[in-house]
C-alpha positions in Angstrom: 60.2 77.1 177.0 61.3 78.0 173.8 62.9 75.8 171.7 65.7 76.6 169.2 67.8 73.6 167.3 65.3 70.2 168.2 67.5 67.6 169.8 68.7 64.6 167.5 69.6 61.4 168.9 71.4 60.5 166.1 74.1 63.2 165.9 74.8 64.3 169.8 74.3 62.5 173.0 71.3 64.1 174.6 71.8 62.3 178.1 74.5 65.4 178.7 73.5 69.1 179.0 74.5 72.4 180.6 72.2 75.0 182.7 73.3 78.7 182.4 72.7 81.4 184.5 73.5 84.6 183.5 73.0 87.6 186.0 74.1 91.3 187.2 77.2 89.1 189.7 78.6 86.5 187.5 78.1 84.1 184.9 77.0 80.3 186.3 77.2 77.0 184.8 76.3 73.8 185.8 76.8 69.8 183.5 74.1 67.7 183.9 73.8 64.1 182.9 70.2 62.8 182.9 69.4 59.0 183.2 65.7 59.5 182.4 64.8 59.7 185.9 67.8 61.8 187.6 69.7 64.4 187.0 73.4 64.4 188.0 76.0 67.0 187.7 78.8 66.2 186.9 81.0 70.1 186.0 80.7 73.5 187.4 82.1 76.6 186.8 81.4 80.4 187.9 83.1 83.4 186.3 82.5 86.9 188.3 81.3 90.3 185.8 82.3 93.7 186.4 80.2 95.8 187.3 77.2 96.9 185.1 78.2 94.3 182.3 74.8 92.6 182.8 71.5 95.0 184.6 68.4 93.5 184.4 69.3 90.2 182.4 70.5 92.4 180.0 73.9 92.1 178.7 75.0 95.7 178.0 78.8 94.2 176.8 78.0 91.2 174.7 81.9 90.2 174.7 82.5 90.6 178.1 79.8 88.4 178.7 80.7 85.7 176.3 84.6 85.3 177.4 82.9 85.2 181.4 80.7 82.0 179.5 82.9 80.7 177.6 84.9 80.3 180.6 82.5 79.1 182.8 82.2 76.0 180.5 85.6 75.8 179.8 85.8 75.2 184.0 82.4 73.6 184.2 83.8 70.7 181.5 87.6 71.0 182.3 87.9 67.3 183.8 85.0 65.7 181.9 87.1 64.4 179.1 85.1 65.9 176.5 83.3 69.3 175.3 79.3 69.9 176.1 78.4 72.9 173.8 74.3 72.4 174.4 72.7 75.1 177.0 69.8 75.3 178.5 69.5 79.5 179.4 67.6 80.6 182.5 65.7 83.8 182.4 65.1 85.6 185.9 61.4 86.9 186.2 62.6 90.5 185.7 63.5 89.5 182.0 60.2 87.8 181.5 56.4 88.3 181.8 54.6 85.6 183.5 50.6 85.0 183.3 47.9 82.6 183.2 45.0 82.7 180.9 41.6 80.9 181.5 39.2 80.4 177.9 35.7 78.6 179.0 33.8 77.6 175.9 30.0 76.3 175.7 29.6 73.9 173.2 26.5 72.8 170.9 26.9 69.4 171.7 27.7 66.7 174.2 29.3 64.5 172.1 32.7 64.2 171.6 35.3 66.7 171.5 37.8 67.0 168.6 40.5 68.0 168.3 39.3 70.6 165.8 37.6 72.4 168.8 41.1 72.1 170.8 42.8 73.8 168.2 40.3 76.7 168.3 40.6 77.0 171.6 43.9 76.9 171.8 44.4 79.4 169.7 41.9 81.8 171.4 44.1 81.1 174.9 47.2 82.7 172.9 46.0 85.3 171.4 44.2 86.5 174.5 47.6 85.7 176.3 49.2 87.9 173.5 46.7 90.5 174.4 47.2 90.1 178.3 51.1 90.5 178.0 51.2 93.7 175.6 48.9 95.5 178.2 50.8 94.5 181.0 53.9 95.8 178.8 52.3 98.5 177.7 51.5 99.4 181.1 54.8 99.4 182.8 57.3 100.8 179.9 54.4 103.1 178.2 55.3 101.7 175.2 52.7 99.7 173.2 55.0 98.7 170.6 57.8 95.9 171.9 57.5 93.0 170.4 57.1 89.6 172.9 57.9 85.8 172.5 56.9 83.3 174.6 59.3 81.8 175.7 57.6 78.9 178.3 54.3 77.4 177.6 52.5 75.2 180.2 48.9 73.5 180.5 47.6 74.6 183.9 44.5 72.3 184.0 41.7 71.5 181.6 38.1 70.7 182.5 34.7 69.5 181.4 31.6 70.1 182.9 33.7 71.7 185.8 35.6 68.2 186.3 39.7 68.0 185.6 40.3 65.9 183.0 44.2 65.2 181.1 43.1 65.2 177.9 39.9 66.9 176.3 40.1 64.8 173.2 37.1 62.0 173.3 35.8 64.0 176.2 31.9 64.5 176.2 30.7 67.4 177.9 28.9 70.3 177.1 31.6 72.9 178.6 35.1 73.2 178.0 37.6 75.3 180.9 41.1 75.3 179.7 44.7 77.1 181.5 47.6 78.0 180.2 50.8 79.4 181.2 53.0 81.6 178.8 56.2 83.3 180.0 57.0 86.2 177.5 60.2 87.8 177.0 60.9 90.6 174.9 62.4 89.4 171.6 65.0 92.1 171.4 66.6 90.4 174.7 65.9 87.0 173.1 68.3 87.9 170.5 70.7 89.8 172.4 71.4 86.4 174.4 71.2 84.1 171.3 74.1 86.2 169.9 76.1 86.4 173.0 75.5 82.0 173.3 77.1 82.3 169.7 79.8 84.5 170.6 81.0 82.4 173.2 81.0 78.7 170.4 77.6 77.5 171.9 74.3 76.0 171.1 71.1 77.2 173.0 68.7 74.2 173.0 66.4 76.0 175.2 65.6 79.5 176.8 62.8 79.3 179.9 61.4 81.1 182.6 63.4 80.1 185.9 60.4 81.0 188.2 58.5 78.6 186.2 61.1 75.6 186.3 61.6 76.2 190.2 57.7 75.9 190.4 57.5 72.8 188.5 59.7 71.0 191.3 58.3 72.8 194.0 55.3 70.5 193.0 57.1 67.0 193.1 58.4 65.6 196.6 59.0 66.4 199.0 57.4 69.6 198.9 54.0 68.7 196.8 53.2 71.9 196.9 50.3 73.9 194.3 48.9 76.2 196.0 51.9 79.2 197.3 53.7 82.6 196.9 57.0 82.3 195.7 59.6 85.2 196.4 63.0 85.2 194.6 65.4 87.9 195.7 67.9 87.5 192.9 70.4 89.5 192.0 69.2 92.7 190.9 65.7 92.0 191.0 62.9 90.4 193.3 60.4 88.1 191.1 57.1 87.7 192.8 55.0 84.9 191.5 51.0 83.8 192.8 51.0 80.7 192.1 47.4 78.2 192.2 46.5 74.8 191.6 50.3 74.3 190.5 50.2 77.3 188.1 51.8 80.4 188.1 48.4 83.0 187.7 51.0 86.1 187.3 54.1 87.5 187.9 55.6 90.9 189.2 59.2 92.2 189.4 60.9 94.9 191.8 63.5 96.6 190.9 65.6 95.5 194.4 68.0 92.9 194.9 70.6 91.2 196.3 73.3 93.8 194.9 71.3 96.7 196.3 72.1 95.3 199.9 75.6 95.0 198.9 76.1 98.0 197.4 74.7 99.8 201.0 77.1 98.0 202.5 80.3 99.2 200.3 78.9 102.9 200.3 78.3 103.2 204.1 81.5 101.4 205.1 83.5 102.8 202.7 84.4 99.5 201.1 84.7 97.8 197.3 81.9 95.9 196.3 83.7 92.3 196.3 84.8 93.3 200.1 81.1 94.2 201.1 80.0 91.0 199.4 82.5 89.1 201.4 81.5 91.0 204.5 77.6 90.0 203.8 78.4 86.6 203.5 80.2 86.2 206.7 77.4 88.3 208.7 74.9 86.1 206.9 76.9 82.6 208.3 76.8 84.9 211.6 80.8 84.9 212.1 80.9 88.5 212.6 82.0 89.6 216.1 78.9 91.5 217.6 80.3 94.9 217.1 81.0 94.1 213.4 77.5 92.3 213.3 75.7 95.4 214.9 77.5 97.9 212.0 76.0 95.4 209.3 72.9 95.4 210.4 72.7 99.0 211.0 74.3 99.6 207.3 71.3 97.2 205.9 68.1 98.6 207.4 67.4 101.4 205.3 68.2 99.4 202.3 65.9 96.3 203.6 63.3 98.7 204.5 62.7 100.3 200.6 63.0 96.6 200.0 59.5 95.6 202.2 57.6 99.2 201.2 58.4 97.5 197.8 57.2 94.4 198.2 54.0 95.8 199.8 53.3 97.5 197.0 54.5 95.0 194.9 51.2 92.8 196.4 49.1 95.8 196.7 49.3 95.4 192.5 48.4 92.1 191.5 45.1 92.4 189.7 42.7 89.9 189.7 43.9 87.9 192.6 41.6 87.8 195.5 43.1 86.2 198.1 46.8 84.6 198.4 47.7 81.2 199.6 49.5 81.5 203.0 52.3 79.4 201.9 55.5 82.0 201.2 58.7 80.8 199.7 61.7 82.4 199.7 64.6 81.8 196.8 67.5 83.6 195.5 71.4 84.8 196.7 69.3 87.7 198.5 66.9 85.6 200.8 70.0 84.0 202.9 70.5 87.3 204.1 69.8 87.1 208.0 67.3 90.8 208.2 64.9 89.6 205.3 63.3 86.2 206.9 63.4 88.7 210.5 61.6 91.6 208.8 59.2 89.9 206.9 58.1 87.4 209.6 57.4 89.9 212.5 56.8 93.4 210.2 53.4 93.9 210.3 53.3 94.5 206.2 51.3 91.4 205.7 48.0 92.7 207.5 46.8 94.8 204.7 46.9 91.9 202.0 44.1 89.4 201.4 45.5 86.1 202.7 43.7 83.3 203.1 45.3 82.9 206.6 48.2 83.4 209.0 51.4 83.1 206.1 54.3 81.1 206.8 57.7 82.2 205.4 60.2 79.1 204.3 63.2 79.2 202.3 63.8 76.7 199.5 66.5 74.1 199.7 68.6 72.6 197.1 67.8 69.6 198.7 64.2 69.8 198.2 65.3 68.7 194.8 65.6 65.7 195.1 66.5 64.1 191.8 69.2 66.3 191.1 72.7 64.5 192.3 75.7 66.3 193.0 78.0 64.4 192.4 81.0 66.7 191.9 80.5 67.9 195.9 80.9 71.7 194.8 77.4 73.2 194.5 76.8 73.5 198.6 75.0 77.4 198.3 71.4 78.0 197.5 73.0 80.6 195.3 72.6 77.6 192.7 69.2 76.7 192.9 67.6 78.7 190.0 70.6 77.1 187.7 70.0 73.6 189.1 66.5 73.8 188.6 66.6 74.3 184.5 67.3 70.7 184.5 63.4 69.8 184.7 62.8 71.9 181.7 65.5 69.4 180.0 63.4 66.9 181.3 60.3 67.9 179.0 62.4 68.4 176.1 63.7 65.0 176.1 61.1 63.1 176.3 59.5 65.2 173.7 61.9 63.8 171.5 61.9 60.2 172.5 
């Protein structure tokens, strides 16, 4: 993640934090207090935007944005008895470039490995990540010349003589395999979001991919999972993420999202936005009468069908990725709608890509987190799971400082 003003234990209590998402819908904030081992919330707040305030994690009117934050804190913090200014800021995988590089180095000796060498290597992994990240750029915008940061950083595995080791230091072997995980964002959008955090009297201690920090507790109980495809159908996007031996190998992003479906909704049945939402929801809970239900799902089809050309496609493009792990998870406001787990378990769009077997589709739970406490009794939706799952990201910051 990247990290902006270091955490001091002196000054501010660092058991309390807030998780911000900000997307194309609304503004969403969550309090957290963390014990060291859980993390309880203890505020919440959610402030709808109008429309085209945010597109693509990019907030187009920086004070709209800012009052719709600074009252989701204000609402998130109104009966805590005290003011939280410290945020940890999500970034949806259509704001960020996700990858995983692999350096293998042969060494000279056998003896032991200092951390000299480490550095070196380490090195090599970013620049070659720098390199990666440009081309993918480069390759999608045709423009060779935006500037990245990374903004999450993660060790994937390290090895010696082709055994998995947790530290190389004092190691002795004669080769060295090392992954990392860097989540780039361009830095133009880094500071468009640092300025609209200011705007609104707040303090970002942290900005991180969210597709990484759902992974990272997709791998504790009681999922244990490392080896999966993880599909989040967010707002305005889908993020697509491979993910291997508990690290994300790469990262795509389509252009389709949950307020695609709603907005087919509104323009077929000649309805405003927040009453197609409403409508969506209730189809989605099935309390529809069948009539109603059959109009809905005629409405969506079309829509849901660019949606799994899209994703086809979407697969058809991941380069160096041989064969995918059979293991599909679904996340995000969009993957509770009813036709999406339908279409994409019985379409026969998974045939034509290389999976290692038959895949199963799942969707993710809040409660497959299961250190995070709710204590306030609000946050029932999955709607909240990307902002809910910043909290681990918290988690290595902290005990970075202790």
């Amino acid at each position: 993640m990247l990290k902006l003003p270091f955490l001091d234990k002196n000054v501010v209590d660092t058991s309390k934090f807030l998780s911000v998402n900000i997307n194309a819908k609304d503004v969403r904030c969550l309090a957290f207090y963390y014990d060291g081992e859980n993390f309880k919330i203890i505020g919440s707040g959610k402030i709808d935007l109008p429309e085209n305030a945010v597109r693509n994690g990019v907030a187009l009117d920086k004070d709209v944005v800012a009052q719709a934050l600074r009252e989701a804190v204000e609402k998130t913090t109104e009966n805590l008895g005290e003011g939280i200014n410290r945020v940890l800021l999500g970034l949806d995988g259509g704001e960020t470039l996700g990858l995983t590089t692999t350096v293998r180095m042969k060494r000279s000796t056998k003896g032991p490995i200092k951390k000299e060498e480490i550095d070196e290597l380490y090195s090599k992994i970013m620049e070659a990540s720098h390199i990666q990240a440009r081309n993918k750029i480069w390759q999608t915008t045709g423009n060779p010349d935006i500037d990245l940061e990374i903004i999450t950083t993660s060790d994937i595995y390290m090895k010696v003589d082709e055994q998995n080791v947790a530290v190389l230091e004092g190691q002795h072997g004669e080769t060295i395999e090392f992954a990392v995980y860097n989540s780039f964002a361009q830095s133009s959008h880094i500071r468009s979001l640092q300025k609209v955090i200011k705007k609104a009297g707040l303090k970002i201690i942290a900005a991180g991919s969210q597709m990484y920090s759902l992974v990272e507790w997709l791998k504790l109980p009681p999922k244990n999972s490392y080896d999966f495809v993880l599909i989040n159908i967010a707002e305005d996007s889908t993020d697509v993420g491979v993910i291997f031996g508990g690290g994300i190998i790469s990262t795509k992003t389509l252009n389709i999202g949950c307020v695609h479906f709603i907005e087919a909704l509104a323009t077929k049945m000649g309805l405003s936005k927040k009453e197609a939402e409403n409508i969506l929801s209730m189809y989605n809970i099935k309390k529809l009468a069948s009539s109603e239900t059959a109009i809905v799902k005629e409405c969506l089809s079309d829509t849901i069908r660019v949606w799994v050309d899209g994703l086809l496609l979407l697969f058809e493009d991941f380069s160096g990725v041989k064969t995918f792990a059979p293991k599909i998870f679904l996340s995000g406001c969009g993957a509770d709608t009813l036709d999406i787990m339908e279409i994409i378990k019985n379409e026969d769009w998974t045939k034509t890509i290389p999976f290692k077997s038959t895949p199963e589709f799942s969707k993710i739970m809040l409660s497959d987190m299961e250190r995070v406490v709710d204590s306030t009794d609000k946050i029932k939706s999955n709607d909240w799971l990307y902002t809910c799952s910043m909290s681990i990201i918290y988690k290595e910051i902290y005990e970075s400082s202790v």
